[in-house]
matplotlib code that plots the C-alpha trace (Angstrom):
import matplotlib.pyplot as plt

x = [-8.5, -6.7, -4.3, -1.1, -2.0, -3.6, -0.3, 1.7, -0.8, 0.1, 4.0, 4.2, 2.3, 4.6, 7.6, 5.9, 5.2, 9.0, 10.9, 8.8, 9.1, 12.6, 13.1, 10.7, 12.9, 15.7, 13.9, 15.4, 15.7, 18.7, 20.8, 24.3, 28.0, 27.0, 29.5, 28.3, 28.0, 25.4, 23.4, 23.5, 22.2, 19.4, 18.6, 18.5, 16.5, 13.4, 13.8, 13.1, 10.5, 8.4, 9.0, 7.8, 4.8, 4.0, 3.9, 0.2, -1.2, 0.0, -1.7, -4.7, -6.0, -7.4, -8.5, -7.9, -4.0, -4.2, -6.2, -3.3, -0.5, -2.8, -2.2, 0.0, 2.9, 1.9, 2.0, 5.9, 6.7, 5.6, 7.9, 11.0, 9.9, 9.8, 13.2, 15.0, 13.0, 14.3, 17.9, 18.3, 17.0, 19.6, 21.9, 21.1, 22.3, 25.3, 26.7, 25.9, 28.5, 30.9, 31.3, 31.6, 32.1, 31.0, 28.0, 27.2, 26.5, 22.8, 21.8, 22.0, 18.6, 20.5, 23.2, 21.0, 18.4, 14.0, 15.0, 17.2, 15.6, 12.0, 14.7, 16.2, 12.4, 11.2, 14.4, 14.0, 10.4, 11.2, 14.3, 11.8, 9.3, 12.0, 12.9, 9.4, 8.4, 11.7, 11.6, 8.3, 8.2, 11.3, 10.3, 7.2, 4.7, 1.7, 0.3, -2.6, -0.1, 2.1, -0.4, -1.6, 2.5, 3.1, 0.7, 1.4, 5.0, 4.5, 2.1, 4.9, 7.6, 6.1, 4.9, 8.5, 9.7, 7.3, 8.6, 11.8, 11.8, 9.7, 12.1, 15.3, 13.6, 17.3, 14.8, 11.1, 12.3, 8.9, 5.3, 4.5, 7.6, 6.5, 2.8, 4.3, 5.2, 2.0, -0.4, 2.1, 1.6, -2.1, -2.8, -0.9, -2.6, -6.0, -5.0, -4.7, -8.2, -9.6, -8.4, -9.5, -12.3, -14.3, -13.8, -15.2, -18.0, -18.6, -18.2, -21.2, -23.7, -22.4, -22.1, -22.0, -23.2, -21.8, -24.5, -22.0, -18.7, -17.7, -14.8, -12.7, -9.8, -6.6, -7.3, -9.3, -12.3, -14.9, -16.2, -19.4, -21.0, -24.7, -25.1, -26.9, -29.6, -27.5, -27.4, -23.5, -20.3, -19.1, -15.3, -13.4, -12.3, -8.6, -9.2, -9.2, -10.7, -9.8, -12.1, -13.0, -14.9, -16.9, -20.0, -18.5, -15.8, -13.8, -11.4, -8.0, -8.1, -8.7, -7.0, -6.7, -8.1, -9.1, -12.3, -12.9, -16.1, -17.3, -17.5, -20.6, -22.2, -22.5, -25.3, -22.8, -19.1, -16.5, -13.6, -10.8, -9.1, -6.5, -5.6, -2.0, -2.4, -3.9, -7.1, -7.2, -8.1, -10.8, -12.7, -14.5, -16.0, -17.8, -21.8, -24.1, -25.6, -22.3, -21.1, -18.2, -16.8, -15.2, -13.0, -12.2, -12.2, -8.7, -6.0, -4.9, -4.0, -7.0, -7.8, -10.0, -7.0, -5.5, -8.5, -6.3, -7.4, -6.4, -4.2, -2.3, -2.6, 0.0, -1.1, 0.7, -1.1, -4.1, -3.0, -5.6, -8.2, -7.9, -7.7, -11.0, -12.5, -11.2, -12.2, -16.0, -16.1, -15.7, -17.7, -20.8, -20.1, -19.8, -16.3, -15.1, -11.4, -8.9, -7.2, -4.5, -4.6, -1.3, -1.6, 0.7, 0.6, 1.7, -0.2, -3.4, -5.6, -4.5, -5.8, -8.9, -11.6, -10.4, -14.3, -15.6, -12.2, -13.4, -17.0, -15.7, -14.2, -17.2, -17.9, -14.9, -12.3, -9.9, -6.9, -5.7, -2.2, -2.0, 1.2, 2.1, 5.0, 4.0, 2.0, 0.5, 1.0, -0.4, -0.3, -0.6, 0.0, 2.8, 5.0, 7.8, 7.8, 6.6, 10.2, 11.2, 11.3, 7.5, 6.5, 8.1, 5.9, 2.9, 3.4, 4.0, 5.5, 2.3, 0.8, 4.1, 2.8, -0.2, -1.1, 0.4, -1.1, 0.9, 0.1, 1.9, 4.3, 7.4, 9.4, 7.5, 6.8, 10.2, 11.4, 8.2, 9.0, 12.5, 11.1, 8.9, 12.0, 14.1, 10.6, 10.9, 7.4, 8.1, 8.0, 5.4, 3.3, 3.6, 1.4, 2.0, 0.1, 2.9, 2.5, 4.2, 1.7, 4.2]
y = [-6.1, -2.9, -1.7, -2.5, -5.7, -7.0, -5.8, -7.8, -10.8, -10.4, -9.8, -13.1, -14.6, -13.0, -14.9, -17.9, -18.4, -17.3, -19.2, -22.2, -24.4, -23.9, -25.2, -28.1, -28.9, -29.8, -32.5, -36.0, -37.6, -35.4, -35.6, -37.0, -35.8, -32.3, -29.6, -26.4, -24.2, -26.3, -26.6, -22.9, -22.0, -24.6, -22.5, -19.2, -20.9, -22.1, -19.0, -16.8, -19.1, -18.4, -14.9, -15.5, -17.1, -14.2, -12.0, -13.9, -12.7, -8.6, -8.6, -9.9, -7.0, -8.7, -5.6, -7.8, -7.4, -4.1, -2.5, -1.9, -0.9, 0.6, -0.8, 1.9, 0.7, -2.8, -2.4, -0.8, -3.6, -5.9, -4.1, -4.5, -7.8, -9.1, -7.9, -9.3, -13.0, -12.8, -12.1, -14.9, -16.7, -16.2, -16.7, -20.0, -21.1, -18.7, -20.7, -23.8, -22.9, -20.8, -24.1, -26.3, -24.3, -27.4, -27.3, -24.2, -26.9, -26.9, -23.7, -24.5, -26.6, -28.6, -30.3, -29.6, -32.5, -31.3, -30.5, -27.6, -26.8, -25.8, -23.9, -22.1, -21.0, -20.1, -18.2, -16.7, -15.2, -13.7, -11.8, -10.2, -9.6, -7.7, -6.2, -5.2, -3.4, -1.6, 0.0, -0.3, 3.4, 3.2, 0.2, 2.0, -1.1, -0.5, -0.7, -3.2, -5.1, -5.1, -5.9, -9.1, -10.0, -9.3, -12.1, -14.8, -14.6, -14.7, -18.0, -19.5, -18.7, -20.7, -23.6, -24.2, -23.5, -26.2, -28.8, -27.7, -28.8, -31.9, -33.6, -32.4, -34.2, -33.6, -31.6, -33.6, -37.4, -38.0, -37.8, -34.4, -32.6, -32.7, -32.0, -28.7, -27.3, -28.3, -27.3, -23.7, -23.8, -24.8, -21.9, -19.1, -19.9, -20.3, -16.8, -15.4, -17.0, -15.2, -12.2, -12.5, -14.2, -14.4, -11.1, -9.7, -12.4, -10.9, -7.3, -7.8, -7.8, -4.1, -1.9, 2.1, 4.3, 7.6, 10.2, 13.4, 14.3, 17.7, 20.1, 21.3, 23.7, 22.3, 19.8, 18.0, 16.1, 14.8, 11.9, 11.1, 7.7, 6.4, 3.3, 0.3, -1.4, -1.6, 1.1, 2.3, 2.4, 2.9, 4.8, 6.9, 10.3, 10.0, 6.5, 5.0, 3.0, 0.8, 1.7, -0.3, 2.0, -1.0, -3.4, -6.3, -6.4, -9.4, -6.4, -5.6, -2.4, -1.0, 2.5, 3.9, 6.7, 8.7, 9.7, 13.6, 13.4, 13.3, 10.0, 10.7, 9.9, 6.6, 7.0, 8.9, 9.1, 11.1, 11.3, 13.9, 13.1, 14.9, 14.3, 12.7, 10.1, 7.8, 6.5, 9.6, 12.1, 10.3, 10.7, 13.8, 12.3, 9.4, 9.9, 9.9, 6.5, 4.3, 1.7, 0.9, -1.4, -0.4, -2.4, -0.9, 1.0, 0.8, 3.0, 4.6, 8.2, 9.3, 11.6, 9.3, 7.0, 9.7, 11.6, 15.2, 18.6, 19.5, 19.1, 20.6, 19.4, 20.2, 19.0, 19.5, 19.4, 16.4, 15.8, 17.8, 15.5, 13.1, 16.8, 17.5, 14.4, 15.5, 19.1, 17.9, 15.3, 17.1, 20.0, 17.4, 16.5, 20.1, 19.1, 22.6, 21.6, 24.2, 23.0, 24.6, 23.6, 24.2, 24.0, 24.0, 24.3, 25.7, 28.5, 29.7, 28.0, 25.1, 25.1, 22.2, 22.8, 26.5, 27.4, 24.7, 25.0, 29.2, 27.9, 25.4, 28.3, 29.4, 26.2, 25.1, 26.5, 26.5, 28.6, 28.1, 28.6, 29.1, 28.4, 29.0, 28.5, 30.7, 33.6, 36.1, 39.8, 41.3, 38.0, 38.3, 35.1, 32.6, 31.7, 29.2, 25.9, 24.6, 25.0, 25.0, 29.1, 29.1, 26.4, 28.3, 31.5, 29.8, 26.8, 28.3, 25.9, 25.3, 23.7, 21.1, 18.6, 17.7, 15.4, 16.3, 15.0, 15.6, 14.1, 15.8, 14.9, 12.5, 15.3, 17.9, 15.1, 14.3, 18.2, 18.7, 15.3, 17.3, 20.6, 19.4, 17.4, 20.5, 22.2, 19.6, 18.1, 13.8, 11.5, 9.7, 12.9, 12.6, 10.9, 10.5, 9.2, 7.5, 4.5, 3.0, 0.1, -0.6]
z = [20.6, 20.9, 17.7, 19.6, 20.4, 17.1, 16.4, 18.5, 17.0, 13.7, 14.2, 15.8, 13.3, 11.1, 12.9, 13.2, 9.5, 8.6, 11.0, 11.7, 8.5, 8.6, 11.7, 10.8, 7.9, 10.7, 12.6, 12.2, 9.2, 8.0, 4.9, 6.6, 5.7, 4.0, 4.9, 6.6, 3.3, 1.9, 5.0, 5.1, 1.4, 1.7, 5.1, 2.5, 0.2, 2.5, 4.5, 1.3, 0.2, 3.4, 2.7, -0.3, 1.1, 3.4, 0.1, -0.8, 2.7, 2.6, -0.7, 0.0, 1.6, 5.0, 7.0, 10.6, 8.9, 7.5, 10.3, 13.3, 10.5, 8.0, 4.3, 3.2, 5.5, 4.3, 1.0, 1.9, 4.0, 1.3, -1.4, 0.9, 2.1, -1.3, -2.3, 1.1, 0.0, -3.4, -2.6, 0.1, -2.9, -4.9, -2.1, -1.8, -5.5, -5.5, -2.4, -3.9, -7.4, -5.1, -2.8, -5.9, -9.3, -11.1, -9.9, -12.3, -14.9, -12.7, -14.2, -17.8, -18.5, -20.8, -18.5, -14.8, -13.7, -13.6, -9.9, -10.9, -14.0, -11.6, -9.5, -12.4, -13.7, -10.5, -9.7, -13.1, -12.5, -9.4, -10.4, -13.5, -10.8, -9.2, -12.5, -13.6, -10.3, -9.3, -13.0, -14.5, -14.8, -17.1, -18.7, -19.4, -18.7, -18.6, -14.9, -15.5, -17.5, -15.0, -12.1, -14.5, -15.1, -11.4, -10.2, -12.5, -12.3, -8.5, -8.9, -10.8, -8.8, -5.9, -8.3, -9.8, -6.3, -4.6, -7.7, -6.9, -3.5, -3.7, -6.3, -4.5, -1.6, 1.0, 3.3, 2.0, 2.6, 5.0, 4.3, 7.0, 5.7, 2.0, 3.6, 4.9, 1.3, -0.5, 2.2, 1.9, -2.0, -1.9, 0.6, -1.5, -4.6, -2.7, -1.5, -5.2, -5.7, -3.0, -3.9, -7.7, -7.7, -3.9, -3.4, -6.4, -6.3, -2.7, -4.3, -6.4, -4.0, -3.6, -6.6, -6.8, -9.4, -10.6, -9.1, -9.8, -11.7, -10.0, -11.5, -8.7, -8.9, -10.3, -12.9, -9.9, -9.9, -7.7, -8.3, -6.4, -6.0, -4.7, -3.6, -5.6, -3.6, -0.3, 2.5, 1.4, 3.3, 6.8, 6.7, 8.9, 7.3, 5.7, 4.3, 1.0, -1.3, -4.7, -7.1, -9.9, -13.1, -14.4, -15.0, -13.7, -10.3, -12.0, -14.4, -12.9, -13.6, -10.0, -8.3, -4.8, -3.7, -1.0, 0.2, 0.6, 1.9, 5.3, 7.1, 8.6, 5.6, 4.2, 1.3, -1.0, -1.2, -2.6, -4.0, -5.1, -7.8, -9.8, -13.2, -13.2, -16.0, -18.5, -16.0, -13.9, -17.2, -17.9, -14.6, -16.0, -18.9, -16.5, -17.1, -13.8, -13.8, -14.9, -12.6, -10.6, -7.3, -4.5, -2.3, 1.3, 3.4, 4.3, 5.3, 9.0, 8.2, 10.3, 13.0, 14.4, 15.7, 17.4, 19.4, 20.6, 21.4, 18.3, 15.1, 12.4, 8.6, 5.9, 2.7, -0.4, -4.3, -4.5, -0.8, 0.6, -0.5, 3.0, 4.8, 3.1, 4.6, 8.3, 7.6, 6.3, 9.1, 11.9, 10.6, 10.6, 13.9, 14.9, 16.3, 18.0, 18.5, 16.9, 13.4, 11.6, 8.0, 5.6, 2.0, -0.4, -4.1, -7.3, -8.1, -7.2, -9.6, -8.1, -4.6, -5.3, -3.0, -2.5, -2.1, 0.4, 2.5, 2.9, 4.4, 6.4, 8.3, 8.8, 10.5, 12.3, 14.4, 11.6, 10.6, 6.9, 5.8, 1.8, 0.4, -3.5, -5.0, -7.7, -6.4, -8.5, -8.1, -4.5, -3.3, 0.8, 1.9, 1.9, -1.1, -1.6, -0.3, 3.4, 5.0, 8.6, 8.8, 7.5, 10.2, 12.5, 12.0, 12.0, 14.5, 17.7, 20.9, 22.4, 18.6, 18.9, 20.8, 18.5, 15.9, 12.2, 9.7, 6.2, 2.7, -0.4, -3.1, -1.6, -1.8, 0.0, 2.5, 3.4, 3.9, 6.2, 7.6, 8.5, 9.4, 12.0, 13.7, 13.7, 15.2, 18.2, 17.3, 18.7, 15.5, 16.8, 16.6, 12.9, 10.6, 6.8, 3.9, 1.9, -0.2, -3.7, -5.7, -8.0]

ax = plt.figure().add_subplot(projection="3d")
ax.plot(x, y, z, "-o")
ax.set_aspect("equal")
plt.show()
């Protein structure tokens, strides 16, 4: 099945699931003489519910899901997703006290019946998932912590939400209609098991080992893993993978990254990884022989998606690790397409894998752009930022209608994003690495 058309597949799917059990809800038996307004929040309430249902499926990490979108733009669709299903949630009580303010006597557990009591709790743990993720950084939770919080407040939301319905029972009042909902709940919890507990079980048939902890330039590291007892792992160059620093898969301590090795090998991976916080600084004090997990691949910012007679890269800081992976692939498969690689950084010292980019040269048809925004004295290159003037000397008209890969800060992703517009290169053309977990 070609990517378009999974993707086709899965958007319908996606409808189906949405739109369906509302409509079922509307099949004879009815609830006679309610006025429109109440009719219409019960219709915001189931529809946000099956969005919230929908929520249990992006995060499971199915790679039939995944594969035609690549996760990054699933894990964004599932962050806006999430925040349209909890606000037609809370429509559908706000409509409910607007059409009758007596009715606010519901939300107080005190005066309200069980029926809204479950609505209040589960309304209640979705707003603080939508609380905890839109400022976690603020609220400076810790991002296990707030992984763990994240998941159970979801599994509540739809318990209290499933009780909430049931004993309402308007929209329940036969057997296949109350069917509907459990079956819903049973499956979205089913899907936290698999995710939690299958998948790791699965996971342990396939462990890694730390063969190599590597110092690269800039506060980068490369971490190399081996195999355990299994033949090792089929990517494509510029994917990803979770990776899990532990004896046993089952901790929820688990963080993307991407590979920079080449994917023509599958007996050893790497990965480029930058210091940037509490898990990442302690990369360089793994010892060879400890173990870890790794979930993937995943991911769709790769070359191999989008064969062309050539392509430009503009990486920006720890972005250049996917690059690496193209840049090492296609020297192992002795690729002779023309590349243009621009990379960005803050000074010197900081361009990671400095060396191995200057003898891939030697390998590849490959021009290199350096870019500092700090440049020492007698510096020859570039210095600034990538801006639209820079891409313009180095991009000429007949470069434009090839693949760009960028990956980089959000910042420096969004001004390239920009530049290459005002260049004239399509939109299509472009291809970033962007995703948020949290």
């Amino acid at each position: 099945m070609t990517r378009a058309i999974s993707g086709f597949f899965w958007i319908t799917i996606f409808l189906a699931v949405v739109l369906l059990p509302v409509a079922l809800m509307l099949v004879s038996p009815l609830p006679s003489g309610r006025l429109f307004w109440l009719e219409m929040s019960v219709a915001f309430g189931f529809f946000g519910l099956t969005q919230i249902a929908v929520q249990f499926v992006l995060i499971a990490r199915f790679k039939a899901v995944t594969a035609p979108y690549g996760i990054d733009v699933i894990l964004q669709f599932h962050r806006q997703l999430a925040l349209v299903a909890i606000a037609a949630i809370i429509v559908h009580p706000l409509i409910i006290v607007l059409d009758n303010p007596s009715r606010l006597k519901l939300l107080n557990p005190l005066e309200g019946n069980w029926a809204s009591r479950f609505a209040l709790l589960s309304l209640l743990a979705l707003v603080a998932i939508a609380v905890t993720t839109l400022f976690r950084e603020r609220l400076k939770i810790d991002y296990e912590y707030w992984r763990l919080s994240h998941l159970a407040l979801g599994v509540a939301a739809v318990v209290f939400a499933q009780l909430h319905v049931s004993m309402a029972g308007l929209y329940t009042n036969t057997f296949w209609k109350q069917a509907i909902w459990i079956v819903m709940a049973i499956t979205m919890v089913g899907l936290v098991v698999y995710l939690r507990v299958i998948k790791p079980l699965v996971q342990k048939g396939n462990r890694w080992r730390v063969a190599q902890v590597r110092p690269e330039r800039g506060r980068t590291w490369s971490l190399v893993l081996e195999p355990v007892d299994h033949p090792g792992m089929r990517f494509l160059p510029g994917q990803f993978a979770w990776i899990k620093i532990a004896n046993t898969p089952f901790t929820l301590e688990e963080h993307p990254f991407s590979f920079s090795s080449s994917a023509q090998r599958e007996d050893r991976v790497e990965f480029g990884i930058k210091e940037l916080g509490d898990f990442t600084s302690t990369i360089k004090d793994l010892k060879p022989g400890t173990l870890a997990n790794l979930d993937g691949p995943y991911g769709a910012f790769c070359i191999d998606r989008y064969p062309a007679v050539g392509y430009v890269f503009i990486a920006g800081g720890v972005g250049i690790t996917p690059m690496i992976s193209f840049l090492r692939s296609m020297a192992d498969r002795r690729d002779p397409r023309p590349i243009l690689l621009i990379y960005a950084v803050g000074t010197e010292d900081d361009l990671a894998f400095h060396e191995n980019i200057e003898e891939l040269r030697e390998l590849l048809d490959l021009k290199v752009v350096y870019v500092l925004q700090n440049p020492p004295d007698g510096w020859e290159g570039e210095s600034g930022f990538v801006t639209s003037e820079l891409l313009e000397r180095h991009v000429p008209q007949e470069l434009i209608h090839r693949y760009f890969f960028v990956c980089g800060p959000p910042p420096m992703m969004g001004a390239v994003y920009d530049a290459l517009m005002a260049l004239g290169v399509r939109k299509e053309l472009i291809h970033q690495e962007r995703f948020n977990l949290a």
